[in-house]
C-alpha positions as CSV (number, residue, x, y, z in Angstrom):
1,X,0.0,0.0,0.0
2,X,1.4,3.4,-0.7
3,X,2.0,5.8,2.4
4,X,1.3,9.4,2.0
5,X,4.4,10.9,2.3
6,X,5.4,8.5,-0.8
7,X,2.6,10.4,-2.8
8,X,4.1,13.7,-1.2
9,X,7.9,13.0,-2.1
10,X,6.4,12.4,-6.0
11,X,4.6,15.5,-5.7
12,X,7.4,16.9,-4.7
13,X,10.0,15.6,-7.3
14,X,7.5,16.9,-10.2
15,X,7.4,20.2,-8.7
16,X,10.6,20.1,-8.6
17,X,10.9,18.7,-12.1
18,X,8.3,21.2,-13.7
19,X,10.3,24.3,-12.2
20,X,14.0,23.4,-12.8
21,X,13.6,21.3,-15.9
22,X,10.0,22.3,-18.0
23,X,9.9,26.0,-17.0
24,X,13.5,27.3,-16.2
25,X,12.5,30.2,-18.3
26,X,10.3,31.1,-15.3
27,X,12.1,33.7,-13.4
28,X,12.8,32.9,-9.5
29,X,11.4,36.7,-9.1
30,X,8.6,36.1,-11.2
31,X,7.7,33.2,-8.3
32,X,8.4,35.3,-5.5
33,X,5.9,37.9,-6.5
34,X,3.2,35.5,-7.9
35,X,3.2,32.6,-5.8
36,X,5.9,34.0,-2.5
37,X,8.2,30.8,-2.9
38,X,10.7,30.7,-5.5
39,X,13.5,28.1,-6.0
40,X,15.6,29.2,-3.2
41,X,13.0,29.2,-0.8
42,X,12.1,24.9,-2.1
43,X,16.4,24.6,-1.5
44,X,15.7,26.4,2.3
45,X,12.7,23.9,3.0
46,X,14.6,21.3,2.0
47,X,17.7,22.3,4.0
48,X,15.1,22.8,7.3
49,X,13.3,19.4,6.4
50,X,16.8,17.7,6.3
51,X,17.8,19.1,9.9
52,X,14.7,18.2,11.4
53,X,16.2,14.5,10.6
54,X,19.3,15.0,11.9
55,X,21.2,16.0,8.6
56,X,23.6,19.5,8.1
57,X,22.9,20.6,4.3
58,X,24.4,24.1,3.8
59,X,23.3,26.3,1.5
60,X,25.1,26.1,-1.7
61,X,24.4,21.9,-1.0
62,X,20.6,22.2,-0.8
63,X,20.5,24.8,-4.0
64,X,22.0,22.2,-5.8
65,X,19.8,19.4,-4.6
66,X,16.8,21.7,-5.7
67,X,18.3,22.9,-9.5
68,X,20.1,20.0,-10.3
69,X,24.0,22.0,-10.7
70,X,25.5,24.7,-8.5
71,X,23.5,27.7,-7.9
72,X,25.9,29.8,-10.2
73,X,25.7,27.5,-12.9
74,X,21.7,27.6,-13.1
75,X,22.1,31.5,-12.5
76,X,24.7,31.9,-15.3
77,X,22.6,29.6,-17.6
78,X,18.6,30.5,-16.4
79,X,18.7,33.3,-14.8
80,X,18.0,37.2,-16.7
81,X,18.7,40.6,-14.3
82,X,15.4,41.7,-13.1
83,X,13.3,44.0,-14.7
84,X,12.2,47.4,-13.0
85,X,8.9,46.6,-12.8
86,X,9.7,43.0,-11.1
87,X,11.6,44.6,-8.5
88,X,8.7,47.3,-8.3
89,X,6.7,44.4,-8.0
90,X,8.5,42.5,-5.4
91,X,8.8,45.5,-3.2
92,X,5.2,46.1,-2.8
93,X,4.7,42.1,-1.7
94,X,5.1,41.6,2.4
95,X,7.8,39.9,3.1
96,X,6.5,36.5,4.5
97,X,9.4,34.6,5.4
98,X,12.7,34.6,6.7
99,X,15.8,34.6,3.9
């Protein structure tokens, strides 16, 4: 029988999928001001989840986890500078999590 956090974990891998792999045109920005999670915020959840088990990701180890490469690699290859009016756009947005 299948447990739930199985169906959560393949959730979780397609989101993960659909974000790094089907849509890396999507802007992390873009996220942040649409949805309030972007890519970095899955790599922080995932670096939180992992201590709650015991484990010590840092930062640049979760990123990667989440994109698939290092952070600067995904950045160099993905990632455009913001526009004015995303940054507009993000500054109006409360801040709902910690960086």
């Amino acid at each position: 029988m299948i447990e739930a956090f199985e169906l959560q974990a393949a959730v979780y891998r397609r989101l993960v999928k659909h974000l790094v792999q089907d849509r890396p045109d999507v802007q992390n920005i873009d996220l942040m001001n649409t949805a309030g999670f972007c890519r970095n915020c899955l790599a922080d959840w995932y670096r939180e989840a992992a201590a709650e088990f015991g484990l010590e990701l840092s930062k640049d180890e979760a990123r990667e986890a989440i994109y698939g490469m290092p952070f600067e690699a995904w950045k160099a290859r993905h990632q455009k500078p913001a526009t004015p009016a995303q940054l507009a756009a993000f500054e109006k947005k409360p801040q709902r999590r910690k960086a």
